[in-house]
C-alpha positions as CSV (number, residue, x, y, z in Angstrom):
1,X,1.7,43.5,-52.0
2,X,-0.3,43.3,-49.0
3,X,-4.1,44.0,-49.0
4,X,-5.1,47.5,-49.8
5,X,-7.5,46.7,-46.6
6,X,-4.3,46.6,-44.3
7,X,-5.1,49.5,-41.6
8,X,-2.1,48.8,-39.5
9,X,0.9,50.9,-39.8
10,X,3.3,48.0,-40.1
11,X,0.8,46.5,-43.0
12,X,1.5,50.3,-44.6
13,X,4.7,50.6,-44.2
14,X,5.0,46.6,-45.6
15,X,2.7,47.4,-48.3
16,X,4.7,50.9,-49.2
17,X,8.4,48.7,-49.2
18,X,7.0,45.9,-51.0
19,X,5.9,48.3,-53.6
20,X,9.0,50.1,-53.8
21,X,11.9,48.3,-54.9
22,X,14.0,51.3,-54.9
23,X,13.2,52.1,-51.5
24,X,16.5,49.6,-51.0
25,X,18.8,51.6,-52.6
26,X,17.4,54.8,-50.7
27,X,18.0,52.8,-47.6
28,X,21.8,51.2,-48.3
29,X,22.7,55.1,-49.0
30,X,21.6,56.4,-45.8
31,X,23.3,54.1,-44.1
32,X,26.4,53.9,-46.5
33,X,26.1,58.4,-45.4
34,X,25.4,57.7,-41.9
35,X,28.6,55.3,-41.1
36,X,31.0,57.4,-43.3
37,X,30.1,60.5,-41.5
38,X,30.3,58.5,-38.3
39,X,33.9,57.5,-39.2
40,X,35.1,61.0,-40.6
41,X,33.5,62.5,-37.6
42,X,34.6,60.0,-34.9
43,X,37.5,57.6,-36.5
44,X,35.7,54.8,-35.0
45,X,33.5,52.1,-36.9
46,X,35.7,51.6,-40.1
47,X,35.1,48.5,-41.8
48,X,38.2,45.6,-41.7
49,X,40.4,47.8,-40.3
50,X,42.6,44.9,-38.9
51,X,42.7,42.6,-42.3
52,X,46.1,43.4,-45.0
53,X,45.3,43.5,-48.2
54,X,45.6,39.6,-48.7
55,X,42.6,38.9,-46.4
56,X,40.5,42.1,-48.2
57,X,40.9,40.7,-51.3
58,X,39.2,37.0,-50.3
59,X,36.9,39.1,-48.0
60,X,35.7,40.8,-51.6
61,X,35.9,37.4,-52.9
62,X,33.7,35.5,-51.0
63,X,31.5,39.0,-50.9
64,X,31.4,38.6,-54.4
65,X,30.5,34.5,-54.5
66,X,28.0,35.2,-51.7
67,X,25.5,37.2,-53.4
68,X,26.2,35.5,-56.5
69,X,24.6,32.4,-54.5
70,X,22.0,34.9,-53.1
71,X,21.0,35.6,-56.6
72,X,20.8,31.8,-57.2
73,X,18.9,31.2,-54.7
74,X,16.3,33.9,-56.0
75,X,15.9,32.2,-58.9
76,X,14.7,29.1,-57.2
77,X,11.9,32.0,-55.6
78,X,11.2,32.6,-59.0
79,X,10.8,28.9,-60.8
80,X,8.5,28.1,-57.8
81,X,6.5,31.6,-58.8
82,X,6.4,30.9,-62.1
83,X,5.3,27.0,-61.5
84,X,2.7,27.8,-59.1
85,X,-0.7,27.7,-61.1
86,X,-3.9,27.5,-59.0
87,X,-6.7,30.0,-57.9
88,X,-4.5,32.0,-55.7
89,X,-1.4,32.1,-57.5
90,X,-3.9,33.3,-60.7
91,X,-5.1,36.3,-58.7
92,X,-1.8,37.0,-56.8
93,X,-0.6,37.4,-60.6
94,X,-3.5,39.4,-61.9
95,X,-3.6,42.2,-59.1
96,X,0.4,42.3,-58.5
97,X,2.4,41.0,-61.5
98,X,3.8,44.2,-62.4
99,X,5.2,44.8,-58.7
100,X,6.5,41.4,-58.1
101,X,8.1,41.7,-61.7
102,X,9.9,44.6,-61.0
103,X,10.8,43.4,-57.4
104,X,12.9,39.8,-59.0
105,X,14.5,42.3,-61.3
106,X,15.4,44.9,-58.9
107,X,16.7,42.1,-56.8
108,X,18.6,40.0,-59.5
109,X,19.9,43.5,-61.3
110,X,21.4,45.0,-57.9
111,X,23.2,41.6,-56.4
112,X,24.8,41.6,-60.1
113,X,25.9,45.4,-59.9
114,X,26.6,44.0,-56.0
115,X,29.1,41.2,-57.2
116,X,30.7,43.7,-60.2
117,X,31.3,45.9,-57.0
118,X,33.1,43.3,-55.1
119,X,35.6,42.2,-58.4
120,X,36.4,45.9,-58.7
121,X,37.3,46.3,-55.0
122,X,39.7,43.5,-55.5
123,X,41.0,45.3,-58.8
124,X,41.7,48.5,-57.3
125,X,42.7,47.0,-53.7
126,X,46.9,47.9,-52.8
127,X,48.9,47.6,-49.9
128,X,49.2,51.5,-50.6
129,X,45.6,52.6,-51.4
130,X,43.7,54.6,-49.6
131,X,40.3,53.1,-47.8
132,X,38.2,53.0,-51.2
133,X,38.0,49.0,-52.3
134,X,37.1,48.8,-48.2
135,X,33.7,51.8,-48.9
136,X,33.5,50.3,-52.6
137,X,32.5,46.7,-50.5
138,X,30.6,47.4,-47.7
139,X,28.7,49.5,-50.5
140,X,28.1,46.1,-52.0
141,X,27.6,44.3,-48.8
142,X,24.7,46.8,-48.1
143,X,23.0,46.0,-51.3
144,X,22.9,42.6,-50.4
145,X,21.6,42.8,-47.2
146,X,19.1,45.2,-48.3
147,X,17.9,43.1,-51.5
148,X,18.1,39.5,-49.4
149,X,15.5,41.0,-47.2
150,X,13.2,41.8,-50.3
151,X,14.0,38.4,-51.7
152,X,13.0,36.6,-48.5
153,X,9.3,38.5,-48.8
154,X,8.9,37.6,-52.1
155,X,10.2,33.7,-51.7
156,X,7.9,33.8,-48.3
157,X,5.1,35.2,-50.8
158,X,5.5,32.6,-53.2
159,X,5.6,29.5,-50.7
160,X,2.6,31.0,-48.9
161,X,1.0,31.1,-52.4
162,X,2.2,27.6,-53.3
163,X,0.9,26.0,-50.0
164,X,-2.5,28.0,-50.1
165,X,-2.9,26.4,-53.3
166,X,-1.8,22.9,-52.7
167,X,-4.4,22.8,-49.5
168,X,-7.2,24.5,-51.5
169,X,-6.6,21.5,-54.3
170,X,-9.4,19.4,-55.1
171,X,-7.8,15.8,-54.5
172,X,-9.7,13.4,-57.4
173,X,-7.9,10.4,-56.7
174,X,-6.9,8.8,-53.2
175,X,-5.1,6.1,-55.4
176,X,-0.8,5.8,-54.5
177,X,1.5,6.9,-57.6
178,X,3.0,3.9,-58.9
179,X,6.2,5.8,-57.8
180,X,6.4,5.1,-54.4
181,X,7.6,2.2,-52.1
182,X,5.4,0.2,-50.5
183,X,5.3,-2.0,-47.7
184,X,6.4,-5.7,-48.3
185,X,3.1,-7.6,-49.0
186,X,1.3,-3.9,-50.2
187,X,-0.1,-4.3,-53.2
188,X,-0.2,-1.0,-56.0
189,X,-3.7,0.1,-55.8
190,X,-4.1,-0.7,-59.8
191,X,-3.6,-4.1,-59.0
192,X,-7.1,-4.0,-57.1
């Protein structure tokens, strides 16, 4: 969603991953690969290795809660999105609707198969069971890492959007809402 004009390879590479919502996933798999090999390989790195079940099971809990509120919280990106109306919003929409579309759904979509991860890693989680709940949630904590970076572009994007707008805004009337307090002896200015 940057400028085609961006020359710089960090514009490119922002403009490519903006673009690219399932860059992510391609991303939380490589590393998901890269730290099992690097435990089969090495028996270091494994995830809660100290914690009995008991404390895995809130760990997946709270996991779960966490990007629950993470996808709350991108719906707040999304109502100021959708609310934001003026000349820059307008064109932001026109040239990049499709992209930022299918970047709130990737986002929303993946923190829900995130938290479904989480709850099923508490289903299957035993005194007795082998390591999988533990891969099944760092899995899921990966995704949400991975998609709360996207969703902080996009919120940034739409604030940026919001407060370009709100300065561009031709202000017709200097007179104070009605709403607000004034000082004692102030009078409304309707009242002059």
């Amino acid at each position: 969603m940057v400028d085609e004009g961006e020359e710089s390879v960090g514009g490119r590479v922002l403009n490519f991953w903006s673009n690219h919502p399932l860059v992510d996933l391609a991303a939380v798999v490589a590393v998901f690969g890269l730290h099992i090999w690097i435990v089969v390989k090495f028996g270091i790195g494994k995830m809660l290795p100290w914690s009995d079940s008991p404390q895995r099971l809130s760990v997946y809990g709270a996991g779960a809660g966490m990007m629950s509120l993470i996808a709350g919280f991108a719906g707040t990106a999304v109502a100021l999105y959708a609310s934001s109306s003026g000349p820059m919003a307008v064109r932001l929409r026109k040239k990049f609707a499709r992209v930022i579309r299918r970047s709130w759904v990737s986002i929303l979509s993946w923190l829900l198969a995130g938290a479904l991860l989480c709850i099923f890693a508490m289903t299957i989680e035993s005194k007795d069971s082998s390591n999988f709940s533990q891969w099944i949630f760092e899995f899921s904590s990966l995704i949400a890492v991975t998609k709360f970076a996207r969703l902080i572009l996009l919120f940034n994007m739409a604030l940026g959007v919001s407060d370009s707008d709100a300065a561009k805004a031709d202000v017709k009337s200097k007179k104070t809402p009605q709403w607000l307090p004034r000082a004692p002896g102030q009078s409304s200015d309707q009242e002059k």
